[in-house]
C-alpha positions in Angstrom: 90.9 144.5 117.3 87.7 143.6 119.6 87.3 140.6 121.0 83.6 139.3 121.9 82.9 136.0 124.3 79.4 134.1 124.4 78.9 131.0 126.4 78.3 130.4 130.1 80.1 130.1 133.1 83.8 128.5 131.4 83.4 131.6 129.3 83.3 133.4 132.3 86.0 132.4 133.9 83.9 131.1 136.7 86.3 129.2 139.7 84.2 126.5 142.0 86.0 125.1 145.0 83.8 122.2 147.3 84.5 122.9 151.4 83.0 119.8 152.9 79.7 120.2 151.4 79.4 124.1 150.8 81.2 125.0 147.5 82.4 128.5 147.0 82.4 130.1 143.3 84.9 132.9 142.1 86.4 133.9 139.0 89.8 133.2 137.6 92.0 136.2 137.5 92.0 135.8 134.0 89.0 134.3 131.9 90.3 133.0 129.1 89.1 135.9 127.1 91.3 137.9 129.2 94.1 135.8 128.0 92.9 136.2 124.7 92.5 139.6 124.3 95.8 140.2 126.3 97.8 138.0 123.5 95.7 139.6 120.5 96.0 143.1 121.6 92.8 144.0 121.6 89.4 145.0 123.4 87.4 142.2 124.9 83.5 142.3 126.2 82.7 138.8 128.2 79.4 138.5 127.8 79.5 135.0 129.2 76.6 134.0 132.1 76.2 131.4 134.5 74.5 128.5 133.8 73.5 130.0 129.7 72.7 127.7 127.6 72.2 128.3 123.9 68.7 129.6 123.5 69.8 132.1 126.3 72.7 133.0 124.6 71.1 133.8 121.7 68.6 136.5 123.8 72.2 137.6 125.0 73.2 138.4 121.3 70.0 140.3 120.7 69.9 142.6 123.6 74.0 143.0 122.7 74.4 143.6 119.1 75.0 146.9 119.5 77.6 147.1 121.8 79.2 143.7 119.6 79.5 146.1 116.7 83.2 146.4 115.4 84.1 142.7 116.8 86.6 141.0 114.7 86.3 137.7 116.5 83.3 136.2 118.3 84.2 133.5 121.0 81.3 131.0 121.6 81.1 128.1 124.0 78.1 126.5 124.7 76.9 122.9 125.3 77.6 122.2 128.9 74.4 123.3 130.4 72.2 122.5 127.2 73.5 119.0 127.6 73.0 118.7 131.2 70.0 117.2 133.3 67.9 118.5 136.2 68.9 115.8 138.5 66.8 116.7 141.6 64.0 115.7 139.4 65.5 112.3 138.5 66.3 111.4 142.1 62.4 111.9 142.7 61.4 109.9 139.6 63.7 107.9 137.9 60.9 106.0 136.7 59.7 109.0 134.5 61.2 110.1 130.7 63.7 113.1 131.6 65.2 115.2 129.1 68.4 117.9 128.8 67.8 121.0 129.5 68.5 121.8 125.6 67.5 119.1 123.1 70.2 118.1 121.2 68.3 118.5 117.8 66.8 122.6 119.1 70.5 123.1 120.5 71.9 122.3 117.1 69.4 124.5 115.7 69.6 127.7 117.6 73.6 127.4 117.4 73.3 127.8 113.4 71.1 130.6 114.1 73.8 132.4 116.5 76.3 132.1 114.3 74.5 133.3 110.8 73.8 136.6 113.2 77.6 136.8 114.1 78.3 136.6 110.6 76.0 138.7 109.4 77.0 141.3 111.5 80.9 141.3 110.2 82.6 139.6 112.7 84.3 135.7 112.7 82.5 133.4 115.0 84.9 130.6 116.5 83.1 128.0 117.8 84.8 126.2 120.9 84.8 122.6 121.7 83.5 121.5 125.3 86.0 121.2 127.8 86.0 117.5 128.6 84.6 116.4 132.3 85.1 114.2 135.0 81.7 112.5 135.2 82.4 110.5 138.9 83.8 114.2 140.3 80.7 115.7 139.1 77.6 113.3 140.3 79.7 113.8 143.7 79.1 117.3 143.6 75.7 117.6 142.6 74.6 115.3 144.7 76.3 115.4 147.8 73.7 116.9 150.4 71.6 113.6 149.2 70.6 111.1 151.2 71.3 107.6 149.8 68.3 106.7 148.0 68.3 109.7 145.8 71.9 109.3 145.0 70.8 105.3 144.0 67.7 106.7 142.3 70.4 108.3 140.1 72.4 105.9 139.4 69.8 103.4 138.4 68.1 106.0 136.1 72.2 106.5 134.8 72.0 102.7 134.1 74.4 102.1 136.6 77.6 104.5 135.8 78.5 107.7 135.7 80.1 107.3 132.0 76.5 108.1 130.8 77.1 111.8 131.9 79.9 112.0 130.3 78.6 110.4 126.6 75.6 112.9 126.7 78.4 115.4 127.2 80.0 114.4 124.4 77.1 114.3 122.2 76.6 118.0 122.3 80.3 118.3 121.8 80.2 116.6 118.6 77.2 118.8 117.7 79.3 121.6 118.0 81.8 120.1 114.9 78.7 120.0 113.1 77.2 123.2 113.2 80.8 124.6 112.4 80.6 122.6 109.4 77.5 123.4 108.3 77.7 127.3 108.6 81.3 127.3 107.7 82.7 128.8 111.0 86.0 128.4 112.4 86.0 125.2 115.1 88.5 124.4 117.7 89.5 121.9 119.5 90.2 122.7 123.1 89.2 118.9 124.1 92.2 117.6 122.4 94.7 119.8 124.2 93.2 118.8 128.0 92.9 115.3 127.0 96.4 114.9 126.1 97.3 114.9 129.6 96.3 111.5 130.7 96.0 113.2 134.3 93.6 115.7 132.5 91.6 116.0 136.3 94.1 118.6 137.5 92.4 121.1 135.2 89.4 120.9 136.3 87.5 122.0 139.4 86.2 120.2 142.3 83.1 120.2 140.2 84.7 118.2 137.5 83.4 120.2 134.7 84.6 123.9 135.4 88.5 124.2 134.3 90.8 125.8 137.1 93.3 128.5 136.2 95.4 126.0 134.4 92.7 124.8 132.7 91.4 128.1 131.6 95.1 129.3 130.3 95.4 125.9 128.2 91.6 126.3 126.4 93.2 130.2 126.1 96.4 128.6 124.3 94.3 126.3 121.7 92.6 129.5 120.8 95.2 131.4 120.3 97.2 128.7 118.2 94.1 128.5 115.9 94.7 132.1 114.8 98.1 132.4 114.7 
């Protein structure tokens, strides 16, 4: 049985650890489609990338069809970058309109149209849930070699918490429920399983939106349980 993974850098089994304000990235010594393919048996190909986002992904699954062909399952995770912001240009000009780097409305779109493809091609898309965040971990990271008036620029434009990140998260999260609904793919919940933990942090990064090892083998276990 093959196993194929599209998504980004969770796909990837990317690792990020801060050291005072440099931040080192590695991988996991096993992605969670290493897990996966381990438990199933299987072939994998990761074709997860840093920082994709869905439009990217679906260039991926153009320039990869071939080398897809024979997959019985087709791992996708995206939403985490598509929902995200460029926040260097906020701190300049908070006072202008700023959108994600995905609309929600094109990321909803372009997600239908990666998972007719998978279909089309044979293969059972499973479309993953996002991984939730910690929103306060996160605006520390990305923001740390600020000085104060860009990290305040922030915040103002955020209306004056961090919980903003983290409902724009979870807006694309809930779009990824509805595009498994309306293409009839497979959709699981990997949010439920981390949240369940009330001290759901320890999963995650330094970053606050990368799982750690423990993270990566949980999100590995939901999957697993869905096809069992």
């Amino acid at each position: 049985m093959k196993l194929v993974a599209l998504g980004d850098s969770i796909m990837k089994g990317v690792l990020v650890e801060s050291e005072g304000e440099r931040s080192r990235y590695s991988l996991a010594d096993k992605s969670i489609v290493e897990c996966c393919a381990e438990k199933l048996g299987g072939e994998s190909l990761n074709l997860g990338k840093m920082g994709c986002t869905i439009e990217a992904g679906e260039r991926i699954l153009d320039r990869y069809l071939d080398k897809m062909s024979g997959a019985r399952y087709v791992l996708l995770e995206y939403g985490g970058n598509d929902s995200d912001y460029n926040w260097q240009e906020i701190a300049e000009a908070p006072e202008k309109e700023h959108f994600p780097r995905t609309r929600l409305e094109v990321f909803e779109e372009v997600y239908e149209r990666v998972i007719n493809k998978i279909k089309a091609m044979g293969a059972i898309p499973l479309v993953l849930s996002l991984p939730p965040m910690d929103a306060e971990r996160y605006f520390a990271f990305f923001s740390q070699k600020w000085e104060e008036g860009f990290r305040a620029n922030v915040m103002r434009w955020l209306g004056g918490s961090t919980n903003t990140i983290m409902s724009g998260h979870e807006l694309y999260n809930l779009a990824t429920m509805r595009v498994a609904q309306r293409t009839g793919a497979q959709w699981i919940d990997v949010t439920s399983g981390l949240l369940k933990d009330h001290n759901y942090r320890a999963y995650l990064c330094d970053d606050g939106i990368h799982p750690n090892e423990r993270g990566q083998r949980m999100i590995a276990e939901a999957v697993l349980q869905s096809l069992r």
